[in-house]
LORO-960521 format. One record per residue (C-alpha): residue in three letters; z, y, x. Coordinates in Angstrom, 2 decimals, always signed. Each point is the difference from the previous one (the first is absolute). Example, Ala and Ser with C-alpha at 12.3 -4.5 7.8 and 13.67 -1.06 7.14 Angstrom:
<rs>
R  code       pz       py       px
R   ALA    +7.80    -4.50   +12.30
R   SER    -0.66    +3.44    +1.37
</rs>
This chain:
<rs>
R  code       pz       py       px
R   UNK    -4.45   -11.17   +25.77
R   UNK    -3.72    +1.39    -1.19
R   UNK    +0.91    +1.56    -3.95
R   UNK    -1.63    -1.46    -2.52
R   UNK    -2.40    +2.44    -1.70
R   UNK    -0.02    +1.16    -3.24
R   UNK    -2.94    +1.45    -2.62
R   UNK    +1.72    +1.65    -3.07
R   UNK    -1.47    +0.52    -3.01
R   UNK    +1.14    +1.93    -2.94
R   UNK    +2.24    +1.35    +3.48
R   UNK    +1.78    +2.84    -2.43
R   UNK    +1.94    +2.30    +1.90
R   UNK    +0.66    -3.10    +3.01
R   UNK    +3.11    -1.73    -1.40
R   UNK    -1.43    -3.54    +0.63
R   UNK    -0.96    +1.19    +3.41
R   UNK    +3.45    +1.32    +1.02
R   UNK    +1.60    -3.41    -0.93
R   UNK    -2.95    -1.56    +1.76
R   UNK    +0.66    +1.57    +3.33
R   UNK    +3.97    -0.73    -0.09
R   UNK    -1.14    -3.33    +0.22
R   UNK    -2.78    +0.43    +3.28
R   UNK    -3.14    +0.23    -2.40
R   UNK    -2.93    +2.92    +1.24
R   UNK    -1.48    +1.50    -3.17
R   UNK    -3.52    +0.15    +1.48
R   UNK    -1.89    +0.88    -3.53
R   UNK    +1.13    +1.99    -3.20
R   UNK    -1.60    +0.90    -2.93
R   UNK    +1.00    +1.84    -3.37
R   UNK    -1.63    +1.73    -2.74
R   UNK    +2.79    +2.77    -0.19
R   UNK    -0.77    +3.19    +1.62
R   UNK    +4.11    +1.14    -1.09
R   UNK    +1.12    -3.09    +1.57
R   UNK    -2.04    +0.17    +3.29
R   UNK    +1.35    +3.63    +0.44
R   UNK    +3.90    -1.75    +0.61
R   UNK    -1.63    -2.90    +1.62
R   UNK    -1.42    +2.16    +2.53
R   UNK    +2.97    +2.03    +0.35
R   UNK    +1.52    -2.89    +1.49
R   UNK    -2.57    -2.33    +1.46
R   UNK    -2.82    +2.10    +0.67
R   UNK    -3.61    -0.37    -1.33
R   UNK    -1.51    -2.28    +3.05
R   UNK    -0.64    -3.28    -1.85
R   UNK    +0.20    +1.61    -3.55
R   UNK    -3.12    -0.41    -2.16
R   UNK    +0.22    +2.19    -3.34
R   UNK    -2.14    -0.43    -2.75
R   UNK    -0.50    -3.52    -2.70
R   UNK    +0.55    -3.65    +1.53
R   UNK    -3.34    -0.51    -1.85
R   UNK    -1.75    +2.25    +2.68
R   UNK    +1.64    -1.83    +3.33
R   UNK    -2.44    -1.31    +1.96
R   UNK    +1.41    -3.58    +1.85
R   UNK    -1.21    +1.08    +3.14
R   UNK    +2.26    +2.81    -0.01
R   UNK    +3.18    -2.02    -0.11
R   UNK    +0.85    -1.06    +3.64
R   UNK    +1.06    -4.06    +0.68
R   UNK    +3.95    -0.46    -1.55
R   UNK    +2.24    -2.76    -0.82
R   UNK    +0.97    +1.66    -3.31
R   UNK    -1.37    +1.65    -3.22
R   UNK    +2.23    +1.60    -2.01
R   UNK    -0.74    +0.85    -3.59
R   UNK    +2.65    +2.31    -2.05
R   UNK    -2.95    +0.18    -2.65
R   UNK    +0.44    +2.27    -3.04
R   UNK    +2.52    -1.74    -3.13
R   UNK    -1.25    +2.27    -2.52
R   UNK    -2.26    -2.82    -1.51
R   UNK    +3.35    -2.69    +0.10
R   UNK    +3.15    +1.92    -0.81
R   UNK    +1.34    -0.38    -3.52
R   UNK    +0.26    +3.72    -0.14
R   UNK    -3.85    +0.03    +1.35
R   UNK    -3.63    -0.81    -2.03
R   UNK    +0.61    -3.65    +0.65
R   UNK    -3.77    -0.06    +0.71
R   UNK    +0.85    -2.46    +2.67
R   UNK    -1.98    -0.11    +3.07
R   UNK    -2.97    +1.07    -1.88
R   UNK    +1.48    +3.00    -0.57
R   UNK    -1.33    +3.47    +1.40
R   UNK    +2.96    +0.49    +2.54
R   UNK    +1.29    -4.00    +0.72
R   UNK    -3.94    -0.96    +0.41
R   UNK    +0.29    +1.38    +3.60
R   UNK    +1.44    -3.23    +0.82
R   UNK    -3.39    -1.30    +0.12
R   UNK    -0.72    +2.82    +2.58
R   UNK    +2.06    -2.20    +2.27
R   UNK    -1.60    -2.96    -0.64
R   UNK    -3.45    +1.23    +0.51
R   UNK    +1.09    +1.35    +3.67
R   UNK    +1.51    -3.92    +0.90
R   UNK    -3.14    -1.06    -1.11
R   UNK    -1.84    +1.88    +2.04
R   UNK    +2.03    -0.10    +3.46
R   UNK    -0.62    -3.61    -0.41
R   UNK    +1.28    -1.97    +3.00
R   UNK    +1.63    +3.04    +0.95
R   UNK    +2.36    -0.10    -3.03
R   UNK    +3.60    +0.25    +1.05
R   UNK    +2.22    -3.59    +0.02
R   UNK    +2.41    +2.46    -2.88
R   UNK    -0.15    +1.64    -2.55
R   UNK    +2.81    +1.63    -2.25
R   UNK    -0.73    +1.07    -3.31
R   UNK    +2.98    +2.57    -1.48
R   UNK    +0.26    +0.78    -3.94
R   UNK    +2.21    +0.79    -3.15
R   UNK    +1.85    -3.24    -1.51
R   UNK    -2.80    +0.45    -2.97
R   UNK    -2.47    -1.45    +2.69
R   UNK    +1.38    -3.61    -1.26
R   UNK    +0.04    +0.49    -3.58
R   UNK    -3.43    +1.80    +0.19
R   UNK    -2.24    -1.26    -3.04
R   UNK    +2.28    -3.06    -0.12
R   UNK    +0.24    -0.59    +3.60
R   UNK    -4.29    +0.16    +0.99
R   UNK    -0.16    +2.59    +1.83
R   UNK    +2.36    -1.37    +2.56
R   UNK    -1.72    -2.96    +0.13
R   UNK    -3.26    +1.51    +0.10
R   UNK    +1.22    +2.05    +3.06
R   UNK    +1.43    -3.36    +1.72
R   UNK    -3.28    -1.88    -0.80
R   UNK    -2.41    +3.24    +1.82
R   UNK    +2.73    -0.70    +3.12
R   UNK    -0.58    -3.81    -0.17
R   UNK    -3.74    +0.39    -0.09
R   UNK    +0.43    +2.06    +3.31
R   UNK    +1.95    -2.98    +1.79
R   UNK    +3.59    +1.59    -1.05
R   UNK    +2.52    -2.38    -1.59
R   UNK    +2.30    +1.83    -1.36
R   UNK    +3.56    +0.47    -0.62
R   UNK    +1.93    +2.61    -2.70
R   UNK    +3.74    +1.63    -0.10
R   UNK    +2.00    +2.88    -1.59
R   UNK    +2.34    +2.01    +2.05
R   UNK    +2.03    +2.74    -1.54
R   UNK    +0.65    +2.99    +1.79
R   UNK    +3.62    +0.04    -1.04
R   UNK    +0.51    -2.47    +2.39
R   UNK    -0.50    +2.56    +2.76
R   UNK    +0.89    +3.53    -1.37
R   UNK    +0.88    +1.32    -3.23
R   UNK    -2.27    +0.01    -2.27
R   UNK    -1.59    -2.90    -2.52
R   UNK    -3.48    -0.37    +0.86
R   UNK    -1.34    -3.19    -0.24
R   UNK    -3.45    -1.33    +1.05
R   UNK    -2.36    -2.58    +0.72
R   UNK    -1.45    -1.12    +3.23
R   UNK    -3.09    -2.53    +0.40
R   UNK    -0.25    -0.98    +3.47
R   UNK    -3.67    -1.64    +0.99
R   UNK    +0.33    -2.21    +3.04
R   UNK    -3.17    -1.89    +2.05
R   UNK    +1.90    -3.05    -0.01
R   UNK    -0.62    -3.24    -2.41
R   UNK    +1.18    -0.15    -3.44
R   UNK    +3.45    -2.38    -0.52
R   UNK    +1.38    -1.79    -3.08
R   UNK    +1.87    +2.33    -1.69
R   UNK    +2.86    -2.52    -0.22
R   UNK    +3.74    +0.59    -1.72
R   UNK    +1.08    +3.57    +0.52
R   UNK    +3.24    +0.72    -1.13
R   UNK    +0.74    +3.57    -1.64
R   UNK    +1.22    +2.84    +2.13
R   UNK    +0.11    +3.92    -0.24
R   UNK    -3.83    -0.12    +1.89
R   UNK    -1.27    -2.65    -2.15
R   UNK    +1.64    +0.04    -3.56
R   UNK    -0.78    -2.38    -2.48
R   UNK    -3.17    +1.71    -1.71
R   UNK    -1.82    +0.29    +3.20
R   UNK    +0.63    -3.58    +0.87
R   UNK    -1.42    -0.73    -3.40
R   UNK    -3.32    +2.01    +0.79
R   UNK    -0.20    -1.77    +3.48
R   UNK    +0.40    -3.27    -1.97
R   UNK    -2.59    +0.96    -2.73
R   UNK    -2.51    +1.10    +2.55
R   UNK    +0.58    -2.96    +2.45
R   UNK    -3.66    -0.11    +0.21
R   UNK    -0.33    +2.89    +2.14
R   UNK    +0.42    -0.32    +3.78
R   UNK    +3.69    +1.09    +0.95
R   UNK    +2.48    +0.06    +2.96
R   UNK    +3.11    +0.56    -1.28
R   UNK    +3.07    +0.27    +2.64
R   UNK    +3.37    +0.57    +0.14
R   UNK    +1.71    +3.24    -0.08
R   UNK    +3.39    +1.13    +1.60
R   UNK    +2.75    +1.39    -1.92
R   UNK    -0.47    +3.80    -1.19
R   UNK    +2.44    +2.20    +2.24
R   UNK    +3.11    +1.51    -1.66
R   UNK    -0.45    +3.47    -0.90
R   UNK    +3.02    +2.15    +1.61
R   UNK    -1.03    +3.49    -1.63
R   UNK    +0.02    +1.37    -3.87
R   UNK    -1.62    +3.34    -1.18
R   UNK    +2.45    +2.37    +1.45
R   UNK    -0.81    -0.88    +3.51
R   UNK    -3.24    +1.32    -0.36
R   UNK    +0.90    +3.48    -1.40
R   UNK    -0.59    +2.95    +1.53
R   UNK    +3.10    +2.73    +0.19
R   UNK    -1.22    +2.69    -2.56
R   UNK    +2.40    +3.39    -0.70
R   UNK    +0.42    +0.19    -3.47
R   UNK    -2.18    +2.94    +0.51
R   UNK    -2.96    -1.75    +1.02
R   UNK    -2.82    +1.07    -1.93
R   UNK    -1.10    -4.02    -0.76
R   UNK    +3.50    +0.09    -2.41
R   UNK    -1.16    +0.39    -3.01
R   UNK    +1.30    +3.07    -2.38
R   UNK    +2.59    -0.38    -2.66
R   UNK    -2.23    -0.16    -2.83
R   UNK    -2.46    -2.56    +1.47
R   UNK    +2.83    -2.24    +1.17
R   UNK    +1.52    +0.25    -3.77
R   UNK    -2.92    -1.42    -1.07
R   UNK    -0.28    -3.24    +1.77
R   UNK    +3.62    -0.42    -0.35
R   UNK    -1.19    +0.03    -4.50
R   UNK    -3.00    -2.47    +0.98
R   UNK    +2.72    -2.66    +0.98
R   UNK    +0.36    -2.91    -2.61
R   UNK    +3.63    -0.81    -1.16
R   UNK    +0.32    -2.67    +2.75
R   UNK    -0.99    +2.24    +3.01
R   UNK    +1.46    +3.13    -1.36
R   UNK    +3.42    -2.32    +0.03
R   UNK    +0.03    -0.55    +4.03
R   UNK    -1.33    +3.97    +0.26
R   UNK    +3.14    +0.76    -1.59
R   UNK    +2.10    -2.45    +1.85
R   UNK    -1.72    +1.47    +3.05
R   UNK    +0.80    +3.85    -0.63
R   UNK    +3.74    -1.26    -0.38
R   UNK    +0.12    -1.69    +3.04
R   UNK    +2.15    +1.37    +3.07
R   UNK    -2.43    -1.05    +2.37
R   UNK    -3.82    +0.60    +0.11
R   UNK    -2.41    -2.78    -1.64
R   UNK    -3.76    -0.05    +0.53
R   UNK    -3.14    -1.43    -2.05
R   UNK    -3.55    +0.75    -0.29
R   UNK    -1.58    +0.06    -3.79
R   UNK    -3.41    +0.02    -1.67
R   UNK    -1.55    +1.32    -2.99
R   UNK    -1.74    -2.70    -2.64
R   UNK    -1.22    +0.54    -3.34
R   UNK    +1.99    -2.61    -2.17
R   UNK    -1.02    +0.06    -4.17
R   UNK    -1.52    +3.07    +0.40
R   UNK    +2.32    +1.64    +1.82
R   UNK    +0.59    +1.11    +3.80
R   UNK    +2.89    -1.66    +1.48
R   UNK    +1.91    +0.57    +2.97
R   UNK    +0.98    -3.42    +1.69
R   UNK    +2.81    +0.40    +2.33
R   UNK    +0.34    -2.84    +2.90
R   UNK    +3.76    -0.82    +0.95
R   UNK    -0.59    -2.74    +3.18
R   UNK    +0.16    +2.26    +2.92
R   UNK    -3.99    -0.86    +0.20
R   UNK    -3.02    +1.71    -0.63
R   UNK    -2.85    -0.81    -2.57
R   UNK    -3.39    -0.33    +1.13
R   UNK    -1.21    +2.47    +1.55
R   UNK    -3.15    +1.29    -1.91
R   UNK    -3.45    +2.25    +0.30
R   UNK    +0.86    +2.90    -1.87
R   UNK    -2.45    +0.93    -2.52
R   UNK    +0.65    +1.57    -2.97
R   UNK    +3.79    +0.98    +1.64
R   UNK    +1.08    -3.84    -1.80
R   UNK    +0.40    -1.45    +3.02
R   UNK    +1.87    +2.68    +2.06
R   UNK    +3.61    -1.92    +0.45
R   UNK    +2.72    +2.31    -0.68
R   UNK    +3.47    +0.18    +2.02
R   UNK    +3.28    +0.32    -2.14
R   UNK    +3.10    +0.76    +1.66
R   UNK    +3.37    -0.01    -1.66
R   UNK    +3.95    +0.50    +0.25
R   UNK    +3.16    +2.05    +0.24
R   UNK    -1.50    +1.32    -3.40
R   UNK    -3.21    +0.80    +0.60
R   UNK    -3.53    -1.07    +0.34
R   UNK    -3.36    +1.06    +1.65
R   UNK    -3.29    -1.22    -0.38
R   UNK    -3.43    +0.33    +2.44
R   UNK    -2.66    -1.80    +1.13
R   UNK    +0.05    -2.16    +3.18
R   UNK    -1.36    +1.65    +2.59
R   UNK    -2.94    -1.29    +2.08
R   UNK    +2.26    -1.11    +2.85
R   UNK    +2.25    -1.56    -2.24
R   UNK    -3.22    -2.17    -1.49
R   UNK    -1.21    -0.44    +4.03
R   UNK    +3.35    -1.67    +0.64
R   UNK    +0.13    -1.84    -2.92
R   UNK    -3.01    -1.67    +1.28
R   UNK    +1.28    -0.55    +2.88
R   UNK    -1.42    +2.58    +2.23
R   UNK    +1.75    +1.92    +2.67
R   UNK    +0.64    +3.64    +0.31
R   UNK    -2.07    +0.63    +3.14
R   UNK    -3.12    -0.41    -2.76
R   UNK    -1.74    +3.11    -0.65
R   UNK    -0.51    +1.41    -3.46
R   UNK    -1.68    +3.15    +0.11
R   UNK    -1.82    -0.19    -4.13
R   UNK    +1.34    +1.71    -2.93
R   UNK    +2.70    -2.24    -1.61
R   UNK    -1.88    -1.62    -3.04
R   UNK    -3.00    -1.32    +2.73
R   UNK    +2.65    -1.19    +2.02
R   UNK    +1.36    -1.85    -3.22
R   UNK    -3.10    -1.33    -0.56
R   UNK    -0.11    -1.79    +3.45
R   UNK    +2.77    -1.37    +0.26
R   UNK    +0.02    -1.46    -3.79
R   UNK    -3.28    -1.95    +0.88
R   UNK    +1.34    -1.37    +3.22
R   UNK    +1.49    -3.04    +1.34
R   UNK    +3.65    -0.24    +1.44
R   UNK    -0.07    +0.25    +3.56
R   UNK    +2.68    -2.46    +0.74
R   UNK    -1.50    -2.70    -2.46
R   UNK    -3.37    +0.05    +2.32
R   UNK    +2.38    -0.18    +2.61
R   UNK    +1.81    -3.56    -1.22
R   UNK    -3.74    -1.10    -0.77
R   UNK    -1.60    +0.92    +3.28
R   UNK    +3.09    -1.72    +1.96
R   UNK    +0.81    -3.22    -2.35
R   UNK    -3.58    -0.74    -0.78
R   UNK    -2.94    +1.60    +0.82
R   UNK    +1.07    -0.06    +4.02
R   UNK    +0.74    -4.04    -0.44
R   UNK    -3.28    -0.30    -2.06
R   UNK    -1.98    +1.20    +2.91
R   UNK    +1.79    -1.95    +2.25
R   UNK    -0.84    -3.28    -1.69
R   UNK    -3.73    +1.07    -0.65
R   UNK    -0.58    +0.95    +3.54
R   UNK    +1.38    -3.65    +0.64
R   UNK    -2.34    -1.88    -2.34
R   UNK    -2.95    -1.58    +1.74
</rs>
């Protein structure tokens, strides 16, 4: 069977692309702003069909005939933790990058599109810039259709996000849809309120049944390891736990068997909080800036704790990538990738349970 071929945008350090090619898709295109990034995305692709530098500056010609865009574009402008500046925004306006390239290929645009973001993408300045993005892909001939999958479903960690997936096929009624873990109640809302655009909307299988929890993913560290974090240090996240975490820490440390959970620092009223997660998941992985968003490992029992960060094959797993991938950066650039990327085994379920059918039907449309 000839792959399907795939131009990347906002490509990162090639996350989409690795769940792509599980699937039979040829990445024939990439592009990405990110010098950091490209340096692990070469590492383990190779620069061939790379193209550094602003999506504003691609030239259409450059991008070779494909069956798929992709588009993680940046959430800065759409996160609740972000400007909110929407798609205006100076980082989330690269979206319109994208468009202007479709617009240019012309009859050369590919039959899909998929569209990757934050969950703030829906509540966006009450919900327009998602339809503004859906109403640039129906002016390009894509109807369109819109899901959440959580990563959680897969591996690990809680990471939720949006997809948007344009298709050159003709709009359908919207119709009943009932609610389900894809499709929960306030997106079936926005579909409803913006029944004017042009959509597709089709079913989904059932999400997989995760099999792993955090401790599967952990790498074998000596309590010598120089990533365990001194006495002192490790004191004083254990005082940044509220009265509700610092009651399962405890419970924890006087345990007769090891426990495992992964915490973050917030500011709450002023003051800087240690949150301590007790599900056997990960949070979201984040881009570290600032140190914030670095998630930190605790690890207690038999009357003791310890305390470090993950390490960067601990956050590569947690998305979902194997071992055999190479990273050769210092550990907060390698933090940085990976907490702007996409879980490789959620592009997988897409690629297999939709995108791969989606192409088959366009390709049999007269």
């Amino acid at each position: 069977m000839k792959p399907n071929r795939v131009a990347e945008f906002f490509a990162g350090i090639g996350l989409v692309r690795l769940g792509l090619e599980r699937v039979g898709f040829e990445t024939v295109f990439a592009n990405d702003i990110d010098a950091d990034k490209f340096e692990i995305y070469r590492a383990n692709f190779g620069p061939a069909c790379f193209h550094l530098g602003d999506i504003h500056q691609v030239v259409a010609e450059q991008i070779p005939s494909c069956e798929l865009y992709t588009a993680s574009f940046p959430c800065n402008d759409l996160s609740i933790a972000g400007s909110m500046a929407g798609l205006e925004g100076n980082h989330s306006s690269a979206f319109w990058g994208l468009i202007r390239l479709l617009k240019e290929k012309g009859a050369e645009r590919p039959p899909l599109v998929l569209l990757e973001n934050v969950p703030g993408f829906l509540m966006s300045r009450q919900g327009q810039d998602l339809a503004d993005a859906v109403a640039a892909l129906n002016g390009l001939g894509y109807a369109c259709d819109v899901f959440f999958v959580d990563a959680v479903r897969f591996v690990p960690q809680s990471r939720l996000r949006l997809f948007v997936v344009g298709k050159q096929t003709p709009a359908a009624e919207i119709g009943l849809l009932t609610e389900t873990a894809a499709r929960p109640t306030k997106l079936i809302d926005f579909l409803h309120d913006h029944a004017d655009l042009n959509w597709d909307i089709r079913p989904l299988p059932d999400f997989p049944r995760r099999t792993t929890t955090l401790r599967d993913v952990l790498e074998d560290l000596p309590a010598d390891d120089p990533h365990w974090w001194n006495a002192k240090r490790a004191e004083y996240l254990f005082a940044q736990l509220s009265d509700r975490h610092l009651s399962v820490a405890k419970a924890w440390i006087a345990g007769d068997a090891i426990s495992y959970g992964t915490a973050f620092r917030r500011v709450r009223q002023g003051r800087s909080m240690a949150e301590l997660r007790s599900d056997g998941v990960a949070g979201c992985l984040r881009t570290p800036r600032g140190g914030s968003g670095r998630q930190i490992l605790f690890q207690a029992g038999l009357g003791k704790f310890a305390v470090r960060l993950l390490t960067a094959r601990e956050c590569a797993r947690l998305q979902g990538v194997p071992d055999s991938f190479r990273i050769d950066v210092p550990l907060s650039q390698a933090l940085f990738g990976f907490g702007d990327a996409v879980c490789v085994p959620v592009l997988e379920w897409i690629a297999r349970h939709y995108l791969r059918p989606a192409l088959a039907l366009s390709s049999a449309v007269p």
